[in-house]
HTML snippet that shows the backbone in 3Dmol.js (N, CA, C, O; Angstrom):
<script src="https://3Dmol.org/build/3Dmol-min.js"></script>
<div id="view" style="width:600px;height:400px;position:relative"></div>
<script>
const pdb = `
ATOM      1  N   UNK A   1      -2.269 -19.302  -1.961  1.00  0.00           N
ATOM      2  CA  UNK A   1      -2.706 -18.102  -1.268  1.00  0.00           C
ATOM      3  C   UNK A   1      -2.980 -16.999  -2.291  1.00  0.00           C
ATOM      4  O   UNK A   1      -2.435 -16.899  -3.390  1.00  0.00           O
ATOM      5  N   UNK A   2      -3.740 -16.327  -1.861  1.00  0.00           N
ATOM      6  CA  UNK A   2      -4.536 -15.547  -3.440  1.00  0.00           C
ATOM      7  C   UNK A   2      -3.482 -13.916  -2.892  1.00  0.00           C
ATOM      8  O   UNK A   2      -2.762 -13.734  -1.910  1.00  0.00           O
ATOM      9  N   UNK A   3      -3.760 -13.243  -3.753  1.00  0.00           N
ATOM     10  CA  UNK A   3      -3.079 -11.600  -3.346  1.00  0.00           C
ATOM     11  C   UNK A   3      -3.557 -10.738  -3.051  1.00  0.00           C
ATOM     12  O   UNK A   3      -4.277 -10.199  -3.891  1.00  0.00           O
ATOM     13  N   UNK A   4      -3.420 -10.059  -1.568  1.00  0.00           N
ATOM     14  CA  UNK A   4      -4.085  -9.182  -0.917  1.00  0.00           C
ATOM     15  C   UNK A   4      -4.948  -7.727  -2.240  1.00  0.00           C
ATOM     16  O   UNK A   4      -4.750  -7.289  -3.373  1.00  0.00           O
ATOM     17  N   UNK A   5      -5.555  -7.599  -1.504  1.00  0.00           N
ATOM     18  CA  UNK A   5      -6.310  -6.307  -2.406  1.00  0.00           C
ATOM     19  C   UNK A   5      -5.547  -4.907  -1.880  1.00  0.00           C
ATOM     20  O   UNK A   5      -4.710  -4.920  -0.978  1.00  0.00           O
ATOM     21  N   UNK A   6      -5.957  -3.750  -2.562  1.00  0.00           N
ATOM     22  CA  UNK A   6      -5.127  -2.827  -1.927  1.00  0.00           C
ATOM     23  C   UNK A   6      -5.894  -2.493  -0.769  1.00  0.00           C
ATOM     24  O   UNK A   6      -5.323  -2.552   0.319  1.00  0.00           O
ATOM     25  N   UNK A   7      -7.153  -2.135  -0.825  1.00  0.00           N
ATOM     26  CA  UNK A   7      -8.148  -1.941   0.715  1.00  0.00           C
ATOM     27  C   UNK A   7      -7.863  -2.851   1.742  1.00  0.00           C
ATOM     28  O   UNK A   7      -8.118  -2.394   2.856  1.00  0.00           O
ATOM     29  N   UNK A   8      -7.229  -4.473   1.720  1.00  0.00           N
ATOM     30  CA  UNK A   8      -6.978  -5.190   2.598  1.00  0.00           C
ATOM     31  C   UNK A   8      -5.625  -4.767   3.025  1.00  0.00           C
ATOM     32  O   UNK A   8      -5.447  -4.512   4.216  1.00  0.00           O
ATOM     33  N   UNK A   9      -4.757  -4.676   2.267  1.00  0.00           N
ATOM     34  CA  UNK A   9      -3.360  -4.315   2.752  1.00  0.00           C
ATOM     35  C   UNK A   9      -2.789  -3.089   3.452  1.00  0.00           C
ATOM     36  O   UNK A   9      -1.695  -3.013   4.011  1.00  0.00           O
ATOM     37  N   UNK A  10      -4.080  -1.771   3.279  1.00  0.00           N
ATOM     38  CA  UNK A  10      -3.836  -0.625   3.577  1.00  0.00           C
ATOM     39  C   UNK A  10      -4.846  -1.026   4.784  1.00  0.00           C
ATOM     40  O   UNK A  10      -4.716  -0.148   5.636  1.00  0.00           O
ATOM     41  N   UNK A  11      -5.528  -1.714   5.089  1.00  0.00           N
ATOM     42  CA  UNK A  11      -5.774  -1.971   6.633  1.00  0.00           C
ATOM     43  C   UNK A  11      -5.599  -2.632   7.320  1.00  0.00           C
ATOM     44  O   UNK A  11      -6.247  -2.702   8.364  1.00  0.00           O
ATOM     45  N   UNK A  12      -4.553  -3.461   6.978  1.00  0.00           N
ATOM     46  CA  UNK A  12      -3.680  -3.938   7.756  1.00  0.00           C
ATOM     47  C   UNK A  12      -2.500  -3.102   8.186  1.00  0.00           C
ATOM     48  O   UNK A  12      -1.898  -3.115   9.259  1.00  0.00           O
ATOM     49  N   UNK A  13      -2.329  -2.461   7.235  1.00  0.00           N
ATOM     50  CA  UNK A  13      -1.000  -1.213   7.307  1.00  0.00           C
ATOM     51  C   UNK A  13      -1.360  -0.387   8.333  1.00  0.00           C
ATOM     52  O   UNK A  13      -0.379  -0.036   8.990  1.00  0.00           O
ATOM     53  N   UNK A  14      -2.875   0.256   8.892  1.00  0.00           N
ATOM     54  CA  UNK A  14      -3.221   0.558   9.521  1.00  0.00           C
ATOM     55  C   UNK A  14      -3.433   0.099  10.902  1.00  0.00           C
ATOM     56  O   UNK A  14      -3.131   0.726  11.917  1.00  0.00           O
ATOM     57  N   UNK A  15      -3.949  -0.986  10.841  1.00  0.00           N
ATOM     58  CA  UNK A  15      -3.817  -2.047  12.122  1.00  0.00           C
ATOM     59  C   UNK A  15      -2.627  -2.375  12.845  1.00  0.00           C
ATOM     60  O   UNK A  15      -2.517  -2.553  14.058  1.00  0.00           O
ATOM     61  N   UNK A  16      -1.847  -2.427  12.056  1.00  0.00           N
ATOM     62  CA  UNK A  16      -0.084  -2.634  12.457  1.00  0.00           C
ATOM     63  C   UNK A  16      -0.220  -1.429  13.216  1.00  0.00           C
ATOM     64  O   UNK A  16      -0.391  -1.539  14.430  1.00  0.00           O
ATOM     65  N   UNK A  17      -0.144   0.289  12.421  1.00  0.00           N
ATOM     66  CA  UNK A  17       0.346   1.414  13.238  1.00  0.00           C
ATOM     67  C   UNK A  17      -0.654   1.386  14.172  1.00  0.00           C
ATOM     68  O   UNK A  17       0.024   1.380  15.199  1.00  0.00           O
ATOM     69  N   UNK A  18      -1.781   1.365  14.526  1.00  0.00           N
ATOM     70  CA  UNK A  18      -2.613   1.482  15.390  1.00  0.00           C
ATOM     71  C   UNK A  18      -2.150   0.684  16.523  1.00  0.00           C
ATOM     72  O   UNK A  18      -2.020   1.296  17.582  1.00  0.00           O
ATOM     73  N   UNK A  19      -1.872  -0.579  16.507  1.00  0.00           N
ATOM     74  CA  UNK A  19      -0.932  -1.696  17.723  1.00  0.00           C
ATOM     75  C   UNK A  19       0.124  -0.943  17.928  1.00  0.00           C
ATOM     76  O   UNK A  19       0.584  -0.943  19.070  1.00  0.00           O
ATOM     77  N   UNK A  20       0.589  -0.352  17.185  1.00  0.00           N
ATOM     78  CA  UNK A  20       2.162   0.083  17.499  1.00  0.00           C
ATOM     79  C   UNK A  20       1.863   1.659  18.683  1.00  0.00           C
ATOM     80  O   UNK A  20       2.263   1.945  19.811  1.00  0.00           O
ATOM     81  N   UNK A  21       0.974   2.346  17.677  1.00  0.00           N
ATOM     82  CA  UNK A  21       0.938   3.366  18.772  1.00  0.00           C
ATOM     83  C   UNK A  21       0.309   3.514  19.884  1.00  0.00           C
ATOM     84  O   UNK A  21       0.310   4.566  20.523  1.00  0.00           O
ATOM     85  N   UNK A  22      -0.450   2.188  20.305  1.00  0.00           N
ATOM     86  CA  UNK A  22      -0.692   2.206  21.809  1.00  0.00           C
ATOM     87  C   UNK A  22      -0.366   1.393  22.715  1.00  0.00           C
ATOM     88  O   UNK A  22      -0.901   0.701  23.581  1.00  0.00           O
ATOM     89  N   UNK A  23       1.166   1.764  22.107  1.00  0.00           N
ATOM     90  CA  UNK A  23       2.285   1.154  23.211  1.00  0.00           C
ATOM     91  C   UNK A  23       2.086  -0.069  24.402  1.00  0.00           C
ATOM     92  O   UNK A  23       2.716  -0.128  25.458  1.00  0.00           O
ATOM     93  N   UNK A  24       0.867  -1.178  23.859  1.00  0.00           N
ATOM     94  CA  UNK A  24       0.868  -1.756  25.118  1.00  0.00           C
ATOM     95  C   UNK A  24       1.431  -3.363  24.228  1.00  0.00           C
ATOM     96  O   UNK A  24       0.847  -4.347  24.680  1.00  0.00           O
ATOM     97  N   UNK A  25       2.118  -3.577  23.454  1.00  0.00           N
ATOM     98  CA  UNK A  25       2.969  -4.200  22.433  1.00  0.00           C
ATOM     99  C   UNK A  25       3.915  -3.896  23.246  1.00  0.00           C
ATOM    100  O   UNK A  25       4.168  -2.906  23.933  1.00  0.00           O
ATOM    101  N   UNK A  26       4.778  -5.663  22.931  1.00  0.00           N
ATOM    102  CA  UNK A  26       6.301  -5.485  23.281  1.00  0.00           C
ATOM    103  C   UNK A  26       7.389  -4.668  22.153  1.00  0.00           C
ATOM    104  O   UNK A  26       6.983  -4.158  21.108  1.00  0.00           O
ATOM    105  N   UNK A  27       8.309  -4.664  22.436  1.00  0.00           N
ATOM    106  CA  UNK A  27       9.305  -3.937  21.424  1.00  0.00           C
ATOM    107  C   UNK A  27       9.728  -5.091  20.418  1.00  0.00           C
ATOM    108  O   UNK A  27      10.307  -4.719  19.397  1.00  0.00           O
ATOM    109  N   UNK A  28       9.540  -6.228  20.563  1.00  0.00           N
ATOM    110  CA  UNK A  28       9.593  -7.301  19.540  1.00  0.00           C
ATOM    111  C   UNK A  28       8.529  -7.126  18.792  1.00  0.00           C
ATOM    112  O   UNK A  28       8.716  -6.838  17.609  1.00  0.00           O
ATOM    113  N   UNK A  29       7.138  -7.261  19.309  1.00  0.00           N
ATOM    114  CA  UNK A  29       5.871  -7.315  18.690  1.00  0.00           C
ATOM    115  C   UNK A  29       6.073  -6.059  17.796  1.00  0.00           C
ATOM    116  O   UNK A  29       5.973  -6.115  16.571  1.00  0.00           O
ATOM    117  N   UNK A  30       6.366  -4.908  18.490  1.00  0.00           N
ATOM    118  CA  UNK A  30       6.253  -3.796  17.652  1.00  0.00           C
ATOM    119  C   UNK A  30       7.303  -3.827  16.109  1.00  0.00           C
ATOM    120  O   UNK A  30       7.058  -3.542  14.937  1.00  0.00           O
ATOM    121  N   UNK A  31       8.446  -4.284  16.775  1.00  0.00           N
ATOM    122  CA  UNK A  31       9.196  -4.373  15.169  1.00  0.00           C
ATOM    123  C   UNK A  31       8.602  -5.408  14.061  1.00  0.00           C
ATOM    124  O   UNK A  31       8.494  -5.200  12.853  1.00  0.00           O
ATOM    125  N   UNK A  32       8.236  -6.611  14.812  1.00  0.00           N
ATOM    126  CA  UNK A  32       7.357  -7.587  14.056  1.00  0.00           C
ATOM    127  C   UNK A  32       6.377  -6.601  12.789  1.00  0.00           C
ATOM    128  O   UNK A  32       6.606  -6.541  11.581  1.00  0.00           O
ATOM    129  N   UNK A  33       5.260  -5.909  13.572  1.00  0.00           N
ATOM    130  CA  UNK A  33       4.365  -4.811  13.039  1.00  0.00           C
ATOM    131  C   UNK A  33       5.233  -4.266  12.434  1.00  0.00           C
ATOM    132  O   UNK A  33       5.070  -4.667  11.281  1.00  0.00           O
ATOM    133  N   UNK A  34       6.158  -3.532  12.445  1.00  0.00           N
ATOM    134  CA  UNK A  34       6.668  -2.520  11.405  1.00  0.00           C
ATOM    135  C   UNK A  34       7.607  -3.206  10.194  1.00  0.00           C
ATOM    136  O   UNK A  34       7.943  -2.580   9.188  1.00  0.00           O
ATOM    137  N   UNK A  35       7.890  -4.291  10.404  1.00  0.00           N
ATOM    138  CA  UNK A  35       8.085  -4.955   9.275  1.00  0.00           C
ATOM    139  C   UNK A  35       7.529  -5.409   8.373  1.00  0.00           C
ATOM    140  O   UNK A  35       7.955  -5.353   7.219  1.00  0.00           O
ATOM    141  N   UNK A  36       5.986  -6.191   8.879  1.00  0.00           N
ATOM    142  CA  UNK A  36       4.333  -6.350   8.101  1.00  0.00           C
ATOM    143  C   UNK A  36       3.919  -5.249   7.782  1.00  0.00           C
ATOM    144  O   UNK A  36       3.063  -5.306   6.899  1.00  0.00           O
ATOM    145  N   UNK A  37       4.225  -4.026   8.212  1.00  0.00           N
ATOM    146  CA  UNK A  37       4.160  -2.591   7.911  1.00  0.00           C
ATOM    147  C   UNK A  37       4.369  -2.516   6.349  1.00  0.00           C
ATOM    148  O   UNK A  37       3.650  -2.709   5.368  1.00  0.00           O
ATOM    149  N   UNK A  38       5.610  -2.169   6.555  1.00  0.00           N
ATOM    150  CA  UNK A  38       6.609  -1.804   5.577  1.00  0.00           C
ATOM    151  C   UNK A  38       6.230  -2.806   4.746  1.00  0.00           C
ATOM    152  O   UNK A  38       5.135  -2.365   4.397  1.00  0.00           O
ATOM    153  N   UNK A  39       6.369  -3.976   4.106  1.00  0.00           N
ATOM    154  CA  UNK A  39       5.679  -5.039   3.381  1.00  0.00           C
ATOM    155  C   UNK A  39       4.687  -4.192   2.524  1.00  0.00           C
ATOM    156  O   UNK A  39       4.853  -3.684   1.415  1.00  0.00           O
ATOM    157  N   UNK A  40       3.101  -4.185   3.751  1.00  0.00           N
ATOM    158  CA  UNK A  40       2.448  -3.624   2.881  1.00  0.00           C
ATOM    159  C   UNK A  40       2.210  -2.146   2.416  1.00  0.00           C
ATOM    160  O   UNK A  40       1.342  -1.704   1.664  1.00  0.00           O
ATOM    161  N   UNK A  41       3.394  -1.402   3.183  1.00  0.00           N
ATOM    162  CA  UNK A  41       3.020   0.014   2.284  1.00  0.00           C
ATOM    163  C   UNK A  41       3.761  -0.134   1.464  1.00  0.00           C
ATOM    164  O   UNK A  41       3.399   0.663   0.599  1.00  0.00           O
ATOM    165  N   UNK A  42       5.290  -1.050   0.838  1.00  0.00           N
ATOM    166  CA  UNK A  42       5.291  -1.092  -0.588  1.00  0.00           C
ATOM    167  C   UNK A  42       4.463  -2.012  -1.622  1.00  0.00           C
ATOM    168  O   UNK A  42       4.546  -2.075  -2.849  1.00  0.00           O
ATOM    169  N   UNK A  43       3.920  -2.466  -1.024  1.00  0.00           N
ATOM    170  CA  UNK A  43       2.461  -3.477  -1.716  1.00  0.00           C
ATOM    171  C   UNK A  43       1.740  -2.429  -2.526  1.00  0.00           C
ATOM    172  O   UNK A  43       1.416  -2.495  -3.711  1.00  0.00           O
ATOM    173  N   UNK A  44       1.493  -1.153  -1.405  1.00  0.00           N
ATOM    174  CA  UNK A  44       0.533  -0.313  -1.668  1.00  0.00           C
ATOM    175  C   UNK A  44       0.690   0.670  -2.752  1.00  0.00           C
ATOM    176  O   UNK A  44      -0.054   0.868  -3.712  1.00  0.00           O
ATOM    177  N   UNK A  45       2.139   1.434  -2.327  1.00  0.00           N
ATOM    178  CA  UNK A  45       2.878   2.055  -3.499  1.00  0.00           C
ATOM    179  C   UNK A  45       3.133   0.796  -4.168  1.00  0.00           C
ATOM    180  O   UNK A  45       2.126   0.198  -3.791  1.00  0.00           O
ATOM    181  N   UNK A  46       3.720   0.014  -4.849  1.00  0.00           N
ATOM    182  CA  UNK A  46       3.333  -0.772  -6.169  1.00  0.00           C
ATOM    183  C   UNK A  46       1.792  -0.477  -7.128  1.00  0.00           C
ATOM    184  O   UNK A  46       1.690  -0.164  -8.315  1.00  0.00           O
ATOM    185  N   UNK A  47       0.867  -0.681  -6.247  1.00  0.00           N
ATOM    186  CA  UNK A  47      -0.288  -0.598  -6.970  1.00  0.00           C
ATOM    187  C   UNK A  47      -0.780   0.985  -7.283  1.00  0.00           C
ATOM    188  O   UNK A  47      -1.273   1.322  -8.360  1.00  0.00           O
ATOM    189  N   UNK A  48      -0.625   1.617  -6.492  1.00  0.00           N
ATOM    190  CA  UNK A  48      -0.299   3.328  -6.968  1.00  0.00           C
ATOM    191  C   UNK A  48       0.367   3.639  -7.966  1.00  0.00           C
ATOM    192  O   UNK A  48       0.125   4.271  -8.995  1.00  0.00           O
ATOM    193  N   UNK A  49       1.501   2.973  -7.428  1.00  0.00           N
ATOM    194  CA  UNK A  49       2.509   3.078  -9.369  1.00  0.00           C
ATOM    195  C   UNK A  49       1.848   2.993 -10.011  1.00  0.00           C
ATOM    196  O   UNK A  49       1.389   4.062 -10.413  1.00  0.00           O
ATOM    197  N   UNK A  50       1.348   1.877 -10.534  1.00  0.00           N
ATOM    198  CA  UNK A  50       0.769   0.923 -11.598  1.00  0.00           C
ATOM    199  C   UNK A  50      -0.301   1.390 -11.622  1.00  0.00           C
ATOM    200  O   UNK A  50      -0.722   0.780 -12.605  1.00  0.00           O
ATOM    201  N   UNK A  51      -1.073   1.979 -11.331  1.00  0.00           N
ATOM    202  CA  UNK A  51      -2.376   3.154 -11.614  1.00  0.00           C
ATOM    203  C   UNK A  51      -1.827   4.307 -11.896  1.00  0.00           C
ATOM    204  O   UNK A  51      -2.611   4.804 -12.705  1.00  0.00           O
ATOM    205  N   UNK A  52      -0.901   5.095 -11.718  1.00  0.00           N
ATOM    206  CA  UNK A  52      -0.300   6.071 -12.061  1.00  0.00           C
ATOM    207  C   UNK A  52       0.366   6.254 -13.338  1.00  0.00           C
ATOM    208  O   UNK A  52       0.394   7.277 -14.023  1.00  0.00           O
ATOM    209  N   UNK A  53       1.143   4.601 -13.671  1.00  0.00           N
ATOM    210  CA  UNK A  53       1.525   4.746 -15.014  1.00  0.00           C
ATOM    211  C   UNK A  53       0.439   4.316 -16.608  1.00  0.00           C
ATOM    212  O   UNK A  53       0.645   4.295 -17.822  1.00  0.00           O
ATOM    213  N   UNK A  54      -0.890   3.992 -15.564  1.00  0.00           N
ATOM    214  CA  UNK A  54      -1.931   3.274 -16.458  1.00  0.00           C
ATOM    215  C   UNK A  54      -2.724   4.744 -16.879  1.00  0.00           C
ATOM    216  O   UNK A  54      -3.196   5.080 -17.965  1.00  0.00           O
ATOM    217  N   UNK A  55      -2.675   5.475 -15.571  1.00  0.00           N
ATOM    218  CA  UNK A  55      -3.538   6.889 -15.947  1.00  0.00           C
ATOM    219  C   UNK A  55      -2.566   7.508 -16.909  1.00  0.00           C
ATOM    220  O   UNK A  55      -3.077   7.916 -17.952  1.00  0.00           O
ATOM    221  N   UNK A  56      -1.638   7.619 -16.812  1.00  0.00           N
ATOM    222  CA  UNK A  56      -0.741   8.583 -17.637  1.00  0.00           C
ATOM    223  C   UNK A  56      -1.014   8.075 -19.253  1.00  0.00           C
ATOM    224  O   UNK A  56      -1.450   8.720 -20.207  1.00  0.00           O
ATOM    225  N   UNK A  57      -0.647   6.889 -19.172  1.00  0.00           N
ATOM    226  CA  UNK A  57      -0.670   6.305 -20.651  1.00  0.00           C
ATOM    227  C   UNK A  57      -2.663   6.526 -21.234  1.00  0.00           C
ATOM    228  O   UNK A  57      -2.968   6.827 -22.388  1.00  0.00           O
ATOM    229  N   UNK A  58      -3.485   6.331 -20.335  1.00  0.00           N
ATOM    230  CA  UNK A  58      -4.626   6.482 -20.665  1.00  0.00           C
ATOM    231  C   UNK A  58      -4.572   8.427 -21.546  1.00  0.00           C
ATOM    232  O   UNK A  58      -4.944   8.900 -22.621  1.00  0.00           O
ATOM    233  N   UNK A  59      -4.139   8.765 -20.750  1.00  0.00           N
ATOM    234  CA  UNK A  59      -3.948  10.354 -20.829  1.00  0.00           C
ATOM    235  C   UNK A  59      -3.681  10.725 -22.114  1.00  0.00           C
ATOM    236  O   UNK A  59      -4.319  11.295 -23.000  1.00  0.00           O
ATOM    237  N   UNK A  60      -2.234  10.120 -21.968  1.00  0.00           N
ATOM    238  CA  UNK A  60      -1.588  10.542 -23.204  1.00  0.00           C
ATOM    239  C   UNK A  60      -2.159  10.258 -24.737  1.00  0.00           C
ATOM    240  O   UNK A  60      -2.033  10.957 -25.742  1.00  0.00           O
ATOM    241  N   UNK A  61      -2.928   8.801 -24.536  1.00  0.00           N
ATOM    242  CA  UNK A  61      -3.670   8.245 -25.500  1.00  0.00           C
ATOM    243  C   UNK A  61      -4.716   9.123 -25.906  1.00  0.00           C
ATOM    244  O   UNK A  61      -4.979   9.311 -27.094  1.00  0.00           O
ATOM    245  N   UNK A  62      -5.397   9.735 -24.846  1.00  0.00           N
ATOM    246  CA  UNK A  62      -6.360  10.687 -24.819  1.00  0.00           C
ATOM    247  C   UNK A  62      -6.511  12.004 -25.571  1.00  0.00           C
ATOM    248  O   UNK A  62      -7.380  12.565 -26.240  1.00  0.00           O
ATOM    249  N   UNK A  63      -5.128  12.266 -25.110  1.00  0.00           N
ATOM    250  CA  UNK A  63      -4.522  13.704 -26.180  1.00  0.00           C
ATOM    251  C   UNK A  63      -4.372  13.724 -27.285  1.00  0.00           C
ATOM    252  O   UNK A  63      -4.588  14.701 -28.003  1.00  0.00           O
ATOM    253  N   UNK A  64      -3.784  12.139 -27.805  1.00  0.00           N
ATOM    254  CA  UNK A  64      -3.190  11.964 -29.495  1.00  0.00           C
ATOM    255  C   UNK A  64      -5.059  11.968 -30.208  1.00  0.00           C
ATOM    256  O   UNK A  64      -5.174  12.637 -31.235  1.00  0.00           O
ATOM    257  N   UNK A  65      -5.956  11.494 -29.853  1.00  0.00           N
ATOM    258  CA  UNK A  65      -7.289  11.235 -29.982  1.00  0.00           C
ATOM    259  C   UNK A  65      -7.693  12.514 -30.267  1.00  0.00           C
ATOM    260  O   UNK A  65      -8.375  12.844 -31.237  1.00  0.00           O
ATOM    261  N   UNK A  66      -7.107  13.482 -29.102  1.00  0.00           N
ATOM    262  CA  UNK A  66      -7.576  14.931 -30.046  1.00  0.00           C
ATOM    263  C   UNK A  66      -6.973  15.697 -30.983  1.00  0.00           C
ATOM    264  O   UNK A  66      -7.342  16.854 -31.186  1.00  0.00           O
ATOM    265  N   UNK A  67      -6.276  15.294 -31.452  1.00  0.00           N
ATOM    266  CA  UNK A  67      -5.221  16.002 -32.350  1.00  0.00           C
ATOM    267  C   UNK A  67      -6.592  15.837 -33.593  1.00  0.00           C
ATOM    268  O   UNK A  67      -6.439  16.258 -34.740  1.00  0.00           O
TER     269      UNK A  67
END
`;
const viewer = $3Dmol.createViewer("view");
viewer.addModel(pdb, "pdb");
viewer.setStyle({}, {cartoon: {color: "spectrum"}});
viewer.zoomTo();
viewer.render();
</script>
């Protein structure tokens, strides 16, 4: 099985809350969703990290370049 992209996982993350908030889901189904939830919004923050610590280091590299 290959690894979700972040655009796939953040719409699924979306799809989950969207089922969830129109309440016509059971209360099983709904925790089901908020567990596939939760999954992929730390999927999502992971890859935020990891762009966050790639920009920084790009950055910093950037600065020593102007010295």
């Amino acid at each position: 099985m290959t690894e979700k992209t972040f655009t796939e996982a953040l719409g699924d993350l979306q799809n989950a809350a969207g089922e969830i908030g129109k309440q016509t889901v059971s209360l099983e189904e709904s925790m089901k969703l908020f567990e596939k939830g939760m999954k992929d919004a730390e999927y999502c923050n992971g890859i935020l990290d990891d762009a966050e610590q790639k920009i920084e280091i790009y950055d910093k590299n950037g600065e020593d370049d102007a010295e």
